[in-house]
N, C-alpha and C positions, 0 to 999 in steps of 0.2 A: 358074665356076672360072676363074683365072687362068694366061693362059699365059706369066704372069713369075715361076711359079713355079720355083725351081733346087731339088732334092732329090737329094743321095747320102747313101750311109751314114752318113757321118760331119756332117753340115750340113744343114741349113733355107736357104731364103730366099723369103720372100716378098713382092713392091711390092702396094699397095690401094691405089688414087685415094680419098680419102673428102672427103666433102662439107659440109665442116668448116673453119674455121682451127685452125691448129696449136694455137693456145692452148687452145681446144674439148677438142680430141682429146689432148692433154696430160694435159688433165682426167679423161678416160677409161682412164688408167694411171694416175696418179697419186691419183685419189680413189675410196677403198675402197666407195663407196656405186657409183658407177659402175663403176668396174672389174669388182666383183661381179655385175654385169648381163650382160657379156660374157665375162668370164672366172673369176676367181677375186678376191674381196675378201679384206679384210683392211690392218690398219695400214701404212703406209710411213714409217720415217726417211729422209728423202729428202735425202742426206748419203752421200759415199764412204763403205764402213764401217756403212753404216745397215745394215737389215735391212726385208727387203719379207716382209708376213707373208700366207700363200695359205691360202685357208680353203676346202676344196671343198664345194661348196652347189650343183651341176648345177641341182638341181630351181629354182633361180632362172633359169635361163638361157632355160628354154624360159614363153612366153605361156601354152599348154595345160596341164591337167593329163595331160603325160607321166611313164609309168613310168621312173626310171633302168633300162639295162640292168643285170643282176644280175652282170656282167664290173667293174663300176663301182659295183657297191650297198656294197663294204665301204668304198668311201673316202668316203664321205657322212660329214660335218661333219670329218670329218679338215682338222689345220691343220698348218703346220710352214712355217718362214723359210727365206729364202734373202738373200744379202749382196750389197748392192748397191756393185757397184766403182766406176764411172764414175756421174756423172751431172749433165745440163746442160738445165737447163729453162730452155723447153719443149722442147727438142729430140732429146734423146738419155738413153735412161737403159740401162746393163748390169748386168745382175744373175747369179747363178750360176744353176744344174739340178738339183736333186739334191744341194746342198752342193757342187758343181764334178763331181763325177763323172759327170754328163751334160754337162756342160759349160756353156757360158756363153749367155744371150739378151741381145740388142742391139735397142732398138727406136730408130730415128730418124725423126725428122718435119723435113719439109722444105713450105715453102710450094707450095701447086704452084698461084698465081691463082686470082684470080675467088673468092676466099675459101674455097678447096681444100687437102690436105696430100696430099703424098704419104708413104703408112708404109712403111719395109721393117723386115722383121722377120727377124733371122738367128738362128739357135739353133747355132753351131759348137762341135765338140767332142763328137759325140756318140759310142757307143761301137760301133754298128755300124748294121747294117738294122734290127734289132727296134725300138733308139732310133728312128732315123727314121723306121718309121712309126706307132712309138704316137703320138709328138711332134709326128708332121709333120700324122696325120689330126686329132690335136688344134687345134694351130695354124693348122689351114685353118677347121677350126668354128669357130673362138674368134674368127678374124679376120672371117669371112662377118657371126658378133653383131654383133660392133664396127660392120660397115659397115651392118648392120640397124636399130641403135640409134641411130648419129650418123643416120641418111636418115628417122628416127623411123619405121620400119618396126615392127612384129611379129616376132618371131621365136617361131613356133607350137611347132615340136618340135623342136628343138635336137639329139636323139639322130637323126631322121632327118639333116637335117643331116650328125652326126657321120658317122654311117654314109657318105654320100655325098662326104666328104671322106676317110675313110679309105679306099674303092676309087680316090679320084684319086691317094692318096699312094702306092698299091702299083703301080698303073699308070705312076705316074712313076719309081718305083724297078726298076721291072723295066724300063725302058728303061734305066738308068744300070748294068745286072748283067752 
């Protein structure tokens, strides 16, 4: 767990060292085969005005044959876009939440040597605590993949995981109450 993590009701922020060049990790947002491995695949016009398409498919995320929790079993193969505002590759791309009404994600890569990037990942705009912590204990799993996948690690069960990022997100959020 990172302690550059920033969480209030309304915002995300999270920095990863990953062990990667930027261009790498680029790759792993911007390419639906990879992204899918960490997060959520699916097509991207990768254009202001594009549309980034999220396709939830969990049961790819984890190595093991783990069960989805039944909290998460009705969104299985559910897909649906979200519009991408800004974006500058390899380095920055924002896209909307919920059609804007969770509000916006901003992911930036910056070099960090030695053939390193550093990610932060902001999610601002959210619409109180509940957003931030479905979103936040989301975005802490989803970032731990990323850094499991670019370090060619295993990621066995992805739901414990989850589980262990969402008691860091309530933890952080009840210091910020």
């Amino acid at each position: 767990m990172s302690g550059s993590d920033q969480v209030t009701a309304h915002s995300l922020r999270f920095e990863r060292l990953l062990d990667a060049p930027v261009e790498t990790v680029w790759q792993y947002i911007v390419n639906p085969e990879l992204r899918g491995r960490w997060f959520m695949g699916g097509a991207l016009d990768a254009r202001p005005g594009g549309r980034i398409e999220m396709i939830f498919d969990h049961d790819r995320l984890s190595d093991e044959g783990v069960p989805m929790p039944e909290r998460f079993a009705a969104n299985k193969g559910k897909r649906w876009y979200e519009t991408i505002s800004e974006i500058e590759p390899p380095h920055r791309i924002v896209f909307s939440w919920d059609e804007g009404k969770a509000g916006t994600v901003t992911i930036e890569l910056t070099a960090a040597g030695s053939g390193k990037t550093q990610l932060v990942l902001t999610h601002a705009g959210l619409r109180g605590p509940d957003d931030a912590q479905n979103y936040g204990g989301g975005w802490h799993s989803h970032l731990a993949a990323l850094q499991a996948r670019i370090a060619g690690q295993a990621v066995p069960d992805f739901w414990a995981l989850h589980a262990r990022s969402t008691a860091h997100i309530a933890g952080l959020l009840a210091q910020t109450a």
